[in-house]
MOPAC internal coordinates of N, CA, C and O (Angstrom, degrees):
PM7 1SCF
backbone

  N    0.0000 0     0.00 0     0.00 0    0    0    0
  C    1.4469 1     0.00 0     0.00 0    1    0    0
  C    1.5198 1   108.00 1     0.00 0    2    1    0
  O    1.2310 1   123.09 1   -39.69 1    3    2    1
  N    1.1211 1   111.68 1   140.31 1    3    2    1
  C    1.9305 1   114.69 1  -179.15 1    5    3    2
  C    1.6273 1    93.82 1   -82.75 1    6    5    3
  O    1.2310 1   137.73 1   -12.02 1    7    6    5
  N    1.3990 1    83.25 1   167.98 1    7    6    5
  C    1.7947 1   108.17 1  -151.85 1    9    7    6
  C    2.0450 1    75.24 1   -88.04 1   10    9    7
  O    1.2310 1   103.18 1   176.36 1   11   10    9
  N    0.9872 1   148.50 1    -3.64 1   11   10    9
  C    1.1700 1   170.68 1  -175.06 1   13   11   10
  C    1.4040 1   108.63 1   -58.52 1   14   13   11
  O    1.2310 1   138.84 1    98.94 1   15   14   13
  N    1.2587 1    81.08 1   -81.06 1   15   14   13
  C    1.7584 1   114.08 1   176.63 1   17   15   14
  C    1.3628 1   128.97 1   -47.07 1   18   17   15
  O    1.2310 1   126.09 1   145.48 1   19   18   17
  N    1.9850 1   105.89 1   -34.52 1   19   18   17
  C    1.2760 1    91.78 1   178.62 1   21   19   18
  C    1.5338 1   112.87 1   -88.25 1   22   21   19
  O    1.2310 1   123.84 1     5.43 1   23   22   21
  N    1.7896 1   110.25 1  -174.57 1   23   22   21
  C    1.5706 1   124.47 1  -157.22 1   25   23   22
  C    1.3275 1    92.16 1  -111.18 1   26   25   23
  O    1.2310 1   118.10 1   -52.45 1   27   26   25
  N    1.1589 1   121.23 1   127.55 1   27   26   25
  C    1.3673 1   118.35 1   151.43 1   29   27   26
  C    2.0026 1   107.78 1   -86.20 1   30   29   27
  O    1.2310 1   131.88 1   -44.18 1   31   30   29
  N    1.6517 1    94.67 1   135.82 1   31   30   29
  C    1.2203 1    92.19 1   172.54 1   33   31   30
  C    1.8517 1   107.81 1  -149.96 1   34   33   31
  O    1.2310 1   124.64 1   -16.79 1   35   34   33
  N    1.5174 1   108.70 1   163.21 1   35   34   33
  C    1.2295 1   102.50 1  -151.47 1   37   35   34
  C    1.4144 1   110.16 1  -136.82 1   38   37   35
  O    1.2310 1   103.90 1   -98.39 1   39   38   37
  N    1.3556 1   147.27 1    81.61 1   39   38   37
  C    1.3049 1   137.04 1  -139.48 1   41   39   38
  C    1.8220 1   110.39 1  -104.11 1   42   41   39
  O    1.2310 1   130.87 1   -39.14 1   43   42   41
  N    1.4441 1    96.63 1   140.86 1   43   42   41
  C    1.4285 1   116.41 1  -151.84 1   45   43   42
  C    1.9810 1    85.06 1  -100.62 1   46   45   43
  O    1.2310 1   129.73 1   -61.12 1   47   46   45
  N    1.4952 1    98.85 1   118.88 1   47   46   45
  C    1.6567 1   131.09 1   152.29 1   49   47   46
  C    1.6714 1   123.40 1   -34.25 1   50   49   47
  O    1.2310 1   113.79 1   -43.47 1   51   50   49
  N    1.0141 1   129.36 1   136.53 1   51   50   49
  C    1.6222 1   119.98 1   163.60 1   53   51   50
  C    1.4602 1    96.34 1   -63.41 1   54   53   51
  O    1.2310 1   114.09 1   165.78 1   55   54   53
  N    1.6386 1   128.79 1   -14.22 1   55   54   53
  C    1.5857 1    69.34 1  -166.26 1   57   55   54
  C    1.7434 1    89.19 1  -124.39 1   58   57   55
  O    1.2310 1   122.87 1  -142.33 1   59   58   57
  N    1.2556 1   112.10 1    37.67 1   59   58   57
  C    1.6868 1   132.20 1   173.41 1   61   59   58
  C    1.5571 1   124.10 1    73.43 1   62   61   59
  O    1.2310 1   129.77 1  -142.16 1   63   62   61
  N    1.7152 1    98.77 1    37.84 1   63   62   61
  C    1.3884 1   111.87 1   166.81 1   65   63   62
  C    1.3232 1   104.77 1   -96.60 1   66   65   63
  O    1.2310 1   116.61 1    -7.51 1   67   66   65
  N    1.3178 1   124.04 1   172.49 1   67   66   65
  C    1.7587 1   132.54 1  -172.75 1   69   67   66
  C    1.5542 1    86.11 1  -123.53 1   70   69   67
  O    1.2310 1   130.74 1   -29.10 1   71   70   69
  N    1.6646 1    96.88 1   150.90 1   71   70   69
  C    1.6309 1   122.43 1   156.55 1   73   71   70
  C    1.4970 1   106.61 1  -113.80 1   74   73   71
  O    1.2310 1   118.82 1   -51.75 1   75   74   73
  N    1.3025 1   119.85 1   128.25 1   75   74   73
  C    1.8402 1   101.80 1   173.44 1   77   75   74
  C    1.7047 1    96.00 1   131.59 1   78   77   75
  O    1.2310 1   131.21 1    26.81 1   79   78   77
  N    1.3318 1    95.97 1  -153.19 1   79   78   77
  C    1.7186 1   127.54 1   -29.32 1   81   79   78
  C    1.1665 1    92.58 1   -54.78 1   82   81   79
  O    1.2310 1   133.35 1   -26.31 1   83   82   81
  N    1.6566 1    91.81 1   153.69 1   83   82   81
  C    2.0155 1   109.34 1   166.20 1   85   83   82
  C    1.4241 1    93.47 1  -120.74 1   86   85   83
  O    1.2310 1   122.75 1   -23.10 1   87   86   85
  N    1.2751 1   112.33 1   156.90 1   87   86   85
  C    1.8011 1   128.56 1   158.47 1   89   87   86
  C    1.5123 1   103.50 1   -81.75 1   90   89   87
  O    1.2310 1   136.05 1   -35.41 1   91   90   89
  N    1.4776 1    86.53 1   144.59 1   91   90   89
  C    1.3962 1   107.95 1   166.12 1   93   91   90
  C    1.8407 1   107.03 1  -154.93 1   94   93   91
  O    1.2310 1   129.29 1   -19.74 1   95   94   93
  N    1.4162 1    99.71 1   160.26 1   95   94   93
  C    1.2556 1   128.23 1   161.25 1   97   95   94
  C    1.5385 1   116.02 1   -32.35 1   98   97   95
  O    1.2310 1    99.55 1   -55.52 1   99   98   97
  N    0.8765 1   154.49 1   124.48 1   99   98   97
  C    1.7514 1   140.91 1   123.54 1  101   99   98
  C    1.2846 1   122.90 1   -22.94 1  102  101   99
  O    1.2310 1   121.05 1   149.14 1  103  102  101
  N    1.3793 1   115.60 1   -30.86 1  103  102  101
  C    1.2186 1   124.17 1   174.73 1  105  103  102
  C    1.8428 1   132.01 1   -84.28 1  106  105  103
  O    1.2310 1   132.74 1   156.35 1  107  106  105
  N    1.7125 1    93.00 1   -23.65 1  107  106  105
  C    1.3573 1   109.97 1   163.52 1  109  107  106
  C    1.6245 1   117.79 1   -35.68 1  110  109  107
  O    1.2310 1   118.57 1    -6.20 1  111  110  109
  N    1.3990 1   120.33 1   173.80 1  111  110  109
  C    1.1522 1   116.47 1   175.80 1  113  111  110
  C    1.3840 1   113.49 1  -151.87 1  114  113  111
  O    1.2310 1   121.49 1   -51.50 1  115  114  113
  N    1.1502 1   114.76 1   128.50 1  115  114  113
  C    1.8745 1   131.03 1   164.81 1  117  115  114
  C    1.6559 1   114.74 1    30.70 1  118  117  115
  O    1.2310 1   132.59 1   105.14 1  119  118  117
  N    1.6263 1    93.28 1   -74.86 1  119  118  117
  C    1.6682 1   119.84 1  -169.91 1  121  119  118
  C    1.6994 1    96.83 1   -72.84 1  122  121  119
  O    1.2310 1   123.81 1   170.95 1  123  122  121
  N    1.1716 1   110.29 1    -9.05 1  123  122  121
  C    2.0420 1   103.05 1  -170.52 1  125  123  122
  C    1.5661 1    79.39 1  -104.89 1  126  125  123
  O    1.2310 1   109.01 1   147.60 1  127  126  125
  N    1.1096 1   138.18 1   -32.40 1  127  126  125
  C    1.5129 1   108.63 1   174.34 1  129  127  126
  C    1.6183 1   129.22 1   -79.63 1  130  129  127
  O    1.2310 1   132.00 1   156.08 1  131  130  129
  N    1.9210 1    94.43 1   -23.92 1  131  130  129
  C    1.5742 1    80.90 1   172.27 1  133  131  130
  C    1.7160 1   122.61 1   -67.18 1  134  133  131
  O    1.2310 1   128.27 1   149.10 1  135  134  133
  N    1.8464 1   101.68 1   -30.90 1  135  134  133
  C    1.2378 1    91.62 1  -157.75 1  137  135  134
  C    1.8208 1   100.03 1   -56.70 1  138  137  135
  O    1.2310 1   121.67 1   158.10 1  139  138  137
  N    1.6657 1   114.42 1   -21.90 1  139  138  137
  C    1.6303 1   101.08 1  -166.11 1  141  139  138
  C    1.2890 1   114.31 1   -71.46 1  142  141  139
  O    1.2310 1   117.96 1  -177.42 1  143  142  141
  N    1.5895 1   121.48 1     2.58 1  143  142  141
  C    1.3890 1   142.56 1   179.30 1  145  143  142
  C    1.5313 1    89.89 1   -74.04 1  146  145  143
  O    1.2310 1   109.15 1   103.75 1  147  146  145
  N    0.7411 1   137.92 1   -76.25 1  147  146  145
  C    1.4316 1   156.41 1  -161.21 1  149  147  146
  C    1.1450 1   129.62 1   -39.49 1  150  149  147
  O    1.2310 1   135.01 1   125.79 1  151  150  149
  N    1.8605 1    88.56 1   -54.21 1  151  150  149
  C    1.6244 1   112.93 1   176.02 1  153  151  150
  C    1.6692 1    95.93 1   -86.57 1  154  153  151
  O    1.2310 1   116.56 1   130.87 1  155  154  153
  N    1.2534 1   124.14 1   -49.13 1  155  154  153
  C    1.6194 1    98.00 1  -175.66 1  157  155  154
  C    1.4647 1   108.67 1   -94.23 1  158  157  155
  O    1.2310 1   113.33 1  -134.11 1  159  158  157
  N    1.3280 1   130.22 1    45.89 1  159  158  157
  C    1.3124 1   114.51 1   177.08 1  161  159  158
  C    1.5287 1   103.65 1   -91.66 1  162  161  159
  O    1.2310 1   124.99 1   -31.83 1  163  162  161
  N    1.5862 1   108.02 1   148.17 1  163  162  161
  C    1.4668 1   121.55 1  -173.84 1  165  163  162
  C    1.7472 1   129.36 1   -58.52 1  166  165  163
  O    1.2310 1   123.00 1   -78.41 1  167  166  165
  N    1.4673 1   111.85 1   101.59 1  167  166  165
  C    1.0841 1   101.85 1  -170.55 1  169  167  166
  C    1.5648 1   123.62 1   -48.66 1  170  169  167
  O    1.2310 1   112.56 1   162.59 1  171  170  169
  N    1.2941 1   131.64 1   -17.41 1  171  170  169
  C    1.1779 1   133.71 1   178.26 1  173  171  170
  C    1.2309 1   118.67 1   -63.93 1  174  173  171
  O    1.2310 1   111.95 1   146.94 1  175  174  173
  N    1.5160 1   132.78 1   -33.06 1  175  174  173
  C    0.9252 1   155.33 1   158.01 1  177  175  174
  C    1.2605 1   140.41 1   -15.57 1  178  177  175
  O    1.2310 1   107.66 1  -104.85 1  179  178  177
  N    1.2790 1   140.63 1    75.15 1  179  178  177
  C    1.7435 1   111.92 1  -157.94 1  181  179  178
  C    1.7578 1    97.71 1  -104.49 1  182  181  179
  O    1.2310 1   128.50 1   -33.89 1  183  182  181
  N    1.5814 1   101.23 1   146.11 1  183  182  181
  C    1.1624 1   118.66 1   174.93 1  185  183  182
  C    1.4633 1   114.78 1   102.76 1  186  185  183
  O    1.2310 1   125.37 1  -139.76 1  187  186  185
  N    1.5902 1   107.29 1    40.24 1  187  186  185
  C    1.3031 1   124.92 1  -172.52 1  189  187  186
  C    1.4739 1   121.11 1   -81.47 1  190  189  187
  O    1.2310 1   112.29 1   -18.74 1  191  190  189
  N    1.3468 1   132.15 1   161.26 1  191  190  189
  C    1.6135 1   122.87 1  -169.04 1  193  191  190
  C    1.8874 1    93.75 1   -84.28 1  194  193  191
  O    1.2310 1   131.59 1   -44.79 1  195  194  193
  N    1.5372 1    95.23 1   135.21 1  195  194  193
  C    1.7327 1    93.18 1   160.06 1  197  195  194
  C    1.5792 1   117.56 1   -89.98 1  198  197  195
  O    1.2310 1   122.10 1   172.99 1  199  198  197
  N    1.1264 1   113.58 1    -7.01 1  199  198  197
  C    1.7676 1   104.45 1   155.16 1  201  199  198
  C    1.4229 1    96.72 1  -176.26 1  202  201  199
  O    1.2310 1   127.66 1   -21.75 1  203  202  201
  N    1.2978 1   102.85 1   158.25 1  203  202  201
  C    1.5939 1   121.87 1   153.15 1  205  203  202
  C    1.7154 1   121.34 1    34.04 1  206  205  203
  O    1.2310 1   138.46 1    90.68 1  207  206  205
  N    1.0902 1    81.81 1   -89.32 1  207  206  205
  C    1.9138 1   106.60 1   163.88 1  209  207  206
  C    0.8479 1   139.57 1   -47.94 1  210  209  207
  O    1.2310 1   122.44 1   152.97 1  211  210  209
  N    1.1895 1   112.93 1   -27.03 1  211  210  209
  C    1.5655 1   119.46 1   157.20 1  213  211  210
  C    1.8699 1   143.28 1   -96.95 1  214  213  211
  O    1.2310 1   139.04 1  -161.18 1  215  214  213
  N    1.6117 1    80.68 1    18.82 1  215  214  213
  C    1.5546 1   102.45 1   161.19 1  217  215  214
  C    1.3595 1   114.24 1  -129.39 1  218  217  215
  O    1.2310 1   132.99 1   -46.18 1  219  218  217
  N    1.5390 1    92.51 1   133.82 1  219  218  217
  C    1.9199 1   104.87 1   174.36 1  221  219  218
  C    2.0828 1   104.23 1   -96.64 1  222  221  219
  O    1.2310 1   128.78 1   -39.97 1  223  222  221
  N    1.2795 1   100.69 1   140.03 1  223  222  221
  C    1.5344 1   102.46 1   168.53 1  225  223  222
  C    1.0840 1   123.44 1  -109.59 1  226  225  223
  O    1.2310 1   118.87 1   -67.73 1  227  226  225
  N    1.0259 1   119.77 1   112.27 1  227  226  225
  C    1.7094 1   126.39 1  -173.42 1  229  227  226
  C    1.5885 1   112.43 1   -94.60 1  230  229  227
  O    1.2310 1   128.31 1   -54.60 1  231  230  229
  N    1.2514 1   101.61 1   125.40 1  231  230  229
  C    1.6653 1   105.35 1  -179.91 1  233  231  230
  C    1.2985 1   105.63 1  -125.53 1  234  233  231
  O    1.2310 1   116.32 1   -36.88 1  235  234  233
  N    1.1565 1   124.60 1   143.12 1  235  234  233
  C    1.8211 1   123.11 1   177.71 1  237  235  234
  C    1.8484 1   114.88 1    32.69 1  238  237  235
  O    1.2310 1   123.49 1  -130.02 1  239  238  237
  N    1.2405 1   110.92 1    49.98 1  239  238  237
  C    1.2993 1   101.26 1  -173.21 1  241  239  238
  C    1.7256 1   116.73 1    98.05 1  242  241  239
  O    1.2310 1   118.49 1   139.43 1  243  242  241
  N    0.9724 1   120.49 1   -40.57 1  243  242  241
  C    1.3060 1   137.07 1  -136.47 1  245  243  242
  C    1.7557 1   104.24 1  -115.70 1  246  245  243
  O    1.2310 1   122.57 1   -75.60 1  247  246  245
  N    1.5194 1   112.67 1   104.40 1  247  246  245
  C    1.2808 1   117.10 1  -176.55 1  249  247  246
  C    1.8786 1    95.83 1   -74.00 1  250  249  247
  O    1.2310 1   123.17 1   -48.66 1  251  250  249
  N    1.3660 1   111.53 1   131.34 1  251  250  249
  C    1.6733 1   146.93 1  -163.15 1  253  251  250
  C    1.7085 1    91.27 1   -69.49 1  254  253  251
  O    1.2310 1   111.38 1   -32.99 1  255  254  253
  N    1.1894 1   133.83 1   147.01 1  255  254  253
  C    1.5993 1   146.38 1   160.45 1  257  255  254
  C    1.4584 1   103.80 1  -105.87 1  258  257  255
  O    1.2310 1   124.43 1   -63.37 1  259  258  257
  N    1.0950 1   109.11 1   116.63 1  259  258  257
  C    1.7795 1   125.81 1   169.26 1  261  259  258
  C    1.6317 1   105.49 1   -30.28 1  262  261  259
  O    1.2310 1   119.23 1   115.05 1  263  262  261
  N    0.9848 1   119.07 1   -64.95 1  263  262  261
  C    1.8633 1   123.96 1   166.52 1  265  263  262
  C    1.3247 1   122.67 1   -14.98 1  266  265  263
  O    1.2310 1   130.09 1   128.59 1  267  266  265
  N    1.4317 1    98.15 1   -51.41 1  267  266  265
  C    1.5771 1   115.36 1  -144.94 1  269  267  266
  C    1.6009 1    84.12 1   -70.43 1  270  269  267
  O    1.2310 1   124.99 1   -13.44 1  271  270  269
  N    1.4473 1   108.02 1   166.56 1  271  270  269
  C    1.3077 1   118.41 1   142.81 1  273  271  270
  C    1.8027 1   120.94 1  -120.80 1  274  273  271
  O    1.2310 1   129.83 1    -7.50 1  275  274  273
  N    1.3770 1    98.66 1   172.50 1  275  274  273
  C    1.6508 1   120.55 1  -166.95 1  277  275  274
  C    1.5341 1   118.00 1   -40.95 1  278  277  275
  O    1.2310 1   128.85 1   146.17 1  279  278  277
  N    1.6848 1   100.55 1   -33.83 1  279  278  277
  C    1.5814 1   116.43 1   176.22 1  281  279  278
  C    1.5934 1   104.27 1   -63.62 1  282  281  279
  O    1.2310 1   122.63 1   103.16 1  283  282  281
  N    1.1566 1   112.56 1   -76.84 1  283  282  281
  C    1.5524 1   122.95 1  -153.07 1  285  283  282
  C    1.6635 1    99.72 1   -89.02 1  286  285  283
  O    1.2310 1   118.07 1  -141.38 1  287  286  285
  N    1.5210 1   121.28 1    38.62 1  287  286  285
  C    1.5359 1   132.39 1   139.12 1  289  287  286
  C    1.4079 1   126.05 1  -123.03 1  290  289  287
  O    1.2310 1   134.99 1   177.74 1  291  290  289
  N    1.5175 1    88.61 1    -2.26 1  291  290  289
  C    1.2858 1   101.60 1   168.71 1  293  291  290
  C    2.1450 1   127.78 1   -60.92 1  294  293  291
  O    1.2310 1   104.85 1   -53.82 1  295  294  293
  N    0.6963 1   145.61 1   126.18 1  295  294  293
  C    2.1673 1   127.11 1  -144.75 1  297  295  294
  C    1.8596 1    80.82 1  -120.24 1  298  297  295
  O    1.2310 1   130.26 1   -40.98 1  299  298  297
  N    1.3406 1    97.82 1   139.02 1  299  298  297
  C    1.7110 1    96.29 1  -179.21 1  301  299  298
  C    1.9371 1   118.28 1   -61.06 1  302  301  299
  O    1.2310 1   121.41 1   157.30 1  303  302  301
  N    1.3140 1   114.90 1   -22.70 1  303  302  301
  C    1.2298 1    99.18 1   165.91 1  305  303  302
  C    1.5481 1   134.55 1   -67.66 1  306  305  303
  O    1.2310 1   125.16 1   160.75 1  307  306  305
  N    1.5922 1   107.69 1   -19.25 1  307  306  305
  C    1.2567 1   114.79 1   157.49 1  309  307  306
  C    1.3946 1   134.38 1   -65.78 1  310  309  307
  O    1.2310 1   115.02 1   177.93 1  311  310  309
  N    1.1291 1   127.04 1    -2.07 1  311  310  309
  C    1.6967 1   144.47 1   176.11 1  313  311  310
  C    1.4593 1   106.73 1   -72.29 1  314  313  311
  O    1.2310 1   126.22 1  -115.41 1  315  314  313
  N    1.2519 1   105.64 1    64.59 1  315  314  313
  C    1.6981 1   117.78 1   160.09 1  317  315  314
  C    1.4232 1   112.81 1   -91.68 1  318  317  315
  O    1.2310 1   131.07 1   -45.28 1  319  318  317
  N    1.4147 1    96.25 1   134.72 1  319  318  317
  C    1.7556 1    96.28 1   164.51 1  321  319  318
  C    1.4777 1   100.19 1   -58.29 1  322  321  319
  O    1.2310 1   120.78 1   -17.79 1  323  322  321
  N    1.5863 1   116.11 1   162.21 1  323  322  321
  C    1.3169 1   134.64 1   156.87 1  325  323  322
  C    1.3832 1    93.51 1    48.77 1  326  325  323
  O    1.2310 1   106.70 1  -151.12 1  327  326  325
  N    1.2276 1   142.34 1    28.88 1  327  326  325
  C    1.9373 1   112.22 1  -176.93 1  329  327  326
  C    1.6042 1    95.30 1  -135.18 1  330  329  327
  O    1.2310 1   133.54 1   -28.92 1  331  330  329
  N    1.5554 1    91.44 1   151.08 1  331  330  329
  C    1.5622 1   105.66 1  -160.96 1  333  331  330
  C    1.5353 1   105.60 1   -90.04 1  334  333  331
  O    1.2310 1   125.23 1   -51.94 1  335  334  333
  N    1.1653 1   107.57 1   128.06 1  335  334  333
  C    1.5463 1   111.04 1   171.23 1  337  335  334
  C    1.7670 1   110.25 1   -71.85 1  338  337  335
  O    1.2310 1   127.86 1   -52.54 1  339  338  337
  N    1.4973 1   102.48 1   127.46 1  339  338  337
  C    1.3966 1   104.96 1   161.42 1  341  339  338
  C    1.5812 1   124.42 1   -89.97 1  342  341  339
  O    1.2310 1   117.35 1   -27.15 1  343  342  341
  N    0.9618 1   122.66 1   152.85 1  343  342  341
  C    1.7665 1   124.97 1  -175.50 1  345  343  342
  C    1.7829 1    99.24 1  -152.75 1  346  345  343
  O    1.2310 1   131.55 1   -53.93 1  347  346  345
  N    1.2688 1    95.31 1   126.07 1  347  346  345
  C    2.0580 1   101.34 1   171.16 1  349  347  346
  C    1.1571 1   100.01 1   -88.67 1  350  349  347
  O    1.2310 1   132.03 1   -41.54 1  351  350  349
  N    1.3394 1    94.38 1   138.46 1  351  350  349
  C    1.7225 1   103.90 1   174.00 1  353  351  350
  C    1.2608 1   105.32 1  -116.07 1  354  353  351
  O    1.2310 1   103.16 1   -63.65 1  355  354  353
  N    1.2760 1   148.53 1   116.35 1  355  354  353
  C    1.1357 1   162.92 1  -126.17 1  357  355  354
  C    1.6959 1   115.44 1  -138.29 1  358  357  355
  O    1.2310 1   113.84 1  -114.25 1  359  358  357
  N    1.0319 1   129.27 1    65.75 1  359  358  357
  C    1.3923 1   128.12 1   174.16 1  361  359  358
  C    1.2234 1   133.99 1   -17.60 1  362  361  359
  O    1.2310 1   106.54 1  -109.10 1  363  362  361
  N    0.9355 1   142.63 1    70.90 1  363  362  361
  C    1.4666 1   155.11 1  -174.46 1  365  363  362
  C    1.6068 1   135.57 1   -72.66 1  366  365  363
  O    1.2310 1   118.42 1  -146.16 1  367  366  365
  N    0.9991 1   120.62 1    33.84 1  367  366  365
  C    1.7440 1   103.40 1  -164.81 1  369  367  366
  C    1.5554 1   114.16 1   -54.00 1  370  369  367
  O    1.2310 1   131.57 1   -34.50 1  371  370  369
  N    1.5882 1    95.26 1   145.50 1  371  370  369
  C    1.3733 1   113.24 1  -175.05 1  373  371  370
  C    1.6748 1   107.13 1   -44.08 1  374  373  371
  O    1.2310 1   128.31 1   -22.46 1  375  374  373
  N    1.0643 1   101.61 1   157.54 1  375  374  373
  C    1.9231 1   100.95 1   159.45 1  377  375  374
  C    1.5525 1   119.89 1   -81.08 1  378  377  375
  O    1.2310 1   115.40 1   158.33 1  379  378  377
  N    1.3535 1   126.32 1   -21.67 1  379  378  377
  C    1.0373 1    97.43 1   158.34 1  381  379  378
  C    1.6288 1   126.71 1   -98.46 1  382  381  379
  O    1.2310 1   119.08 1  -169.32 1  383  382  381
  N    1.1735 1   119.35 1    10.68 1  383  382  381
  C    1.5103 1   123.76 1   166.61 1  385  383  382
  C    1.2436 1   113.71 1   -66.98 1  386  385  383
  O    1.2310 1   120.27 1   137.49 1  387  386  385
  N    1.3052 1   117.08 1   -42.51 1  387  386  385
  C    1.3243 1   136.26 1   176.41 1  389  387  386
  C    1.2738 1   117.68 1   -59.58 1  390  389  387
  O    1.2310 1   114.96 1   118.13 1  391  390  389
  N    1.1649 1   127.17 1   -61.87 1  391  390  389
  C    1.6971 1   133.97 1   162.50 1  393  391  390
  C    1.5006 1   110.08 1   -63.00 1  394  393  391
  O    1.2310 1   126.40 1   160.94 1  395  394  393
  N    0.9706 1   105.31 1   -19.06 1  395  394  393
  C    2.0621 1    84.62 1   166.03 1  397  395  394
  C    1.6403 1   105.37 1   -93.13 1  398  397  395
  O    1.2310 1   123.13 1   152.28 1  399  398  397
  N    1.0847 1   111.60 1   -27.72 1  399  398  397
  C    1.8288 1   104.96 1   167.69 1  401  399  398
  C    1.3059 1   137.18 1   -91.74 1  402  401  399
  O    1.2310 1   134.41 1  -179.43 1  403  402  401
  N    1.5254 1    89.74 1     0.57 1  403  402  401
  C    1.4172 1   100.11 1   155.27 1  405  403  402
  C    1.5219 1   113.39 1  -105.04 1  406  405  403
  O    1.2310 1   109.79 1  -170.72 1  407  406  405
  N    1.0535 1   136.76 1     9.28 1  407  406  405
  C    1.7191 1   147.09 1   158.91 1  409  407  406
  C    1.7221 1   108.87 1   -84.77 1  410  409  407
  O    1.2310 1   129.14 1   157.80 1  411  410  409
  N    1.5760 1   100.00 1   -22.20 1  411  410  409
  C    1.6396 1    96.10 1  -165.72 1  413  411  410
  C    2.2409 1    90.68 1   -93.60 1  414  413  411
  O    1.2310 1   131.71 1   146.14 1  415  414  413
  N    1.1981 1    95.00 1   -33.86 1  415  414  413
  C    1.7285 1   101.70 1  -174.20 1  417  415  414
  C    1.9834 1    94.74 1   -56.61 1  418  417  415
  O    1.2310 1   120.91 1   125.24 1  419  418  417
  N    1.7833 1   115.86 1   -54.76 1  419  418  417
  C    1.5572 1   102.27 1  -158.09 1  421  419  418
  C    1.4172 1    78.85 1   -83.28 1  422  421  419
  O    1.2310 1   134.56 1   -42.61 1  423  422  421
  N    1.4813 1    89.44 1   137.39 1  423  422  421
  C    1.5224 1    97.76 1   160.12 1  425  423  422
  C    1.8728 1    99.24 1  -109.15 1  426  425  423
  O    1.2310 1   127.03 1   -34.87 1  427  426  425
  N    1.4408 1   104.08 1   145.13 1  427  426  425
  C    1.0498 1   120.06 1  -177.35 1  429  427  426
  C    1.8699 1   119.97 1   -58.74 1  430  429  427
  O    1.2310 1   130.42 1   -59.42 1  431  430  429
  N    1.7284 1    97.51 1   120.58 1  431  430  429
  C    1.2396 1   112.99 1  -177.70 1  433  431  430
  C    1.6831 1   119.35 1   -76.69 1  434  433  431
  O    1.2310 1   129.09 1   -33.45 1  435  434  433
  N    1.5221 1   100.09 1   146.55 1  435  434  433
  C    1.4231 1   111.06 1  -156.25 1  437  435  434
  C    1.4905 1   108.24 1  -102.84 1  438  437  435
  O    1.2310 1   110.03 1  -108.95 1  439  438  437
  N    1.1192 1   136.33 1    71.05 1  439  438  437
  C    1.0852 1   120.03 1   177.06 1  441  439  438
  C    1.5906 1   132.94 1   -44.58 1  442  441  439
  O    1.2310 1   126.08 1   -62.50 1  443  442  441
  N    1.5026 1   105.92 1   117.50 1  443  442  441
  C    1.6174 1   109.57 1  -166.64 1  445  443  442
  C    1.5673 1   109.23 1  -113.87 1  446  445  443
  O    1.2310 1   117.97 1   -43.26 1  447  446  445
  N    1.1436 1   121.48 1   136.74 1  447  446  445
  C    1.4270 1   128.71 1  -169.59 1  449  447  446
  C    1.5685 1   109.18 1  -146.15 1  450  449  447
  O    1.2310 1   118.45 1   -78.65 1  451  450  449
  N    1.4275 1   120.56 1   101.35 1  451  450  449
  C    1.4278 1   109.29 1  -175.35 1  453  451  450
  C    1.6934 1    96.40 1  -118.29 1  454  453  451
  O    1.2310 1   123.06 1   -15.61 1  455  454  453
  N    1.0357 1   111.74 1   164.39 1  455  454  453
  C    1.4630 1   135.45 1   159.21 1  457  455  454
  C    1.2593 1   141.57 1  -123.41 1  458  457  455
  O    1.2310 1   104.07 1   -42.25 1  459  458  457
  N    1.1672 1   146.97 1   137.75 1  459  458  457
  C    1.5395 1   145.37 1  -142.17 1  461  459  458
  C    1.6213 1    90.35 1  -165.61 1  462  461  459
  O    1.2310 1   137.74 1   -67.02 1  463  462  461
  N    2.0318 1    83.23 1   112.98 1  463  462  461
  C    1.8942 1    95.48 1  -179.95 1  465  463  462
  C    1.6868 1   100.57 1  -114.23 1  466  465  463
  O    1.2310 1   100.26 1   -47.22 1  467  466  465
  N    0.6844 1   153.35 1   132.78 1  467  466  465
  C    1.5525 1   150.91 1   -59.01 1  469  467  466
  C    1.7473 1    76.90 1   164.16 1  470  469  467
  O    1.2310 1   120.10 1   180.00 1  471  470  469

């Protein structure tokens, strides 16, 4: 593949820091960019994805399908020479990941009732 061909792309933070840009393929796909979310996301960071799945990619409006690849999400006004596509990557945990770690955080309350007869 020519050094041409590939995409630079650059993914935008909740809280409006950038990762990137990295090159990629046209041919790449969705789920191969989150996992590089994953693997290079900033350890400083709190509130990071624990895999894959729990980031959505939004491009032009348009939340990204794991399937797809880099080409055919690409929207024709974005067809700049040399210019880096931005995409938010948005941290997401599932709903039920979330409700089982929030069942493991409350720990179950004890109702206590004593009496003292005098």
């Amino acid at each position: 593949m020519l050094e041409e061909d590939l995409l630079e792309i650059k993914f935008r933070l909740l809280d409006g820091s950038d990762m990137g840009p990295f090159r990629y393929s046209p041919a790449s796909t969705v789920a191969m960019l989150k996992e590089r979310i994953v693997a290079e996301w900033p350890k400083d960071k709190k509130g990071g994805p624990k895999s894959a799945n729990d980031i959505k990619l939004i491009n032009a409006g348009k939340i990204l399908e794991n399937n797809k690849t880099v080409g055919q999400c690409r929207t024709p006004f974005r067809e700049l020479p040399k210019g880096v596509i931005t995409m938010h990557a948005v941290v997401q945990m599932s709903l039920m990941k979330a409700k089982q770690e929030k069942k493991i955080d409350e720990a179950p309350k004890q109702n206590v009732c004593t009496c003292t007869i005098l």
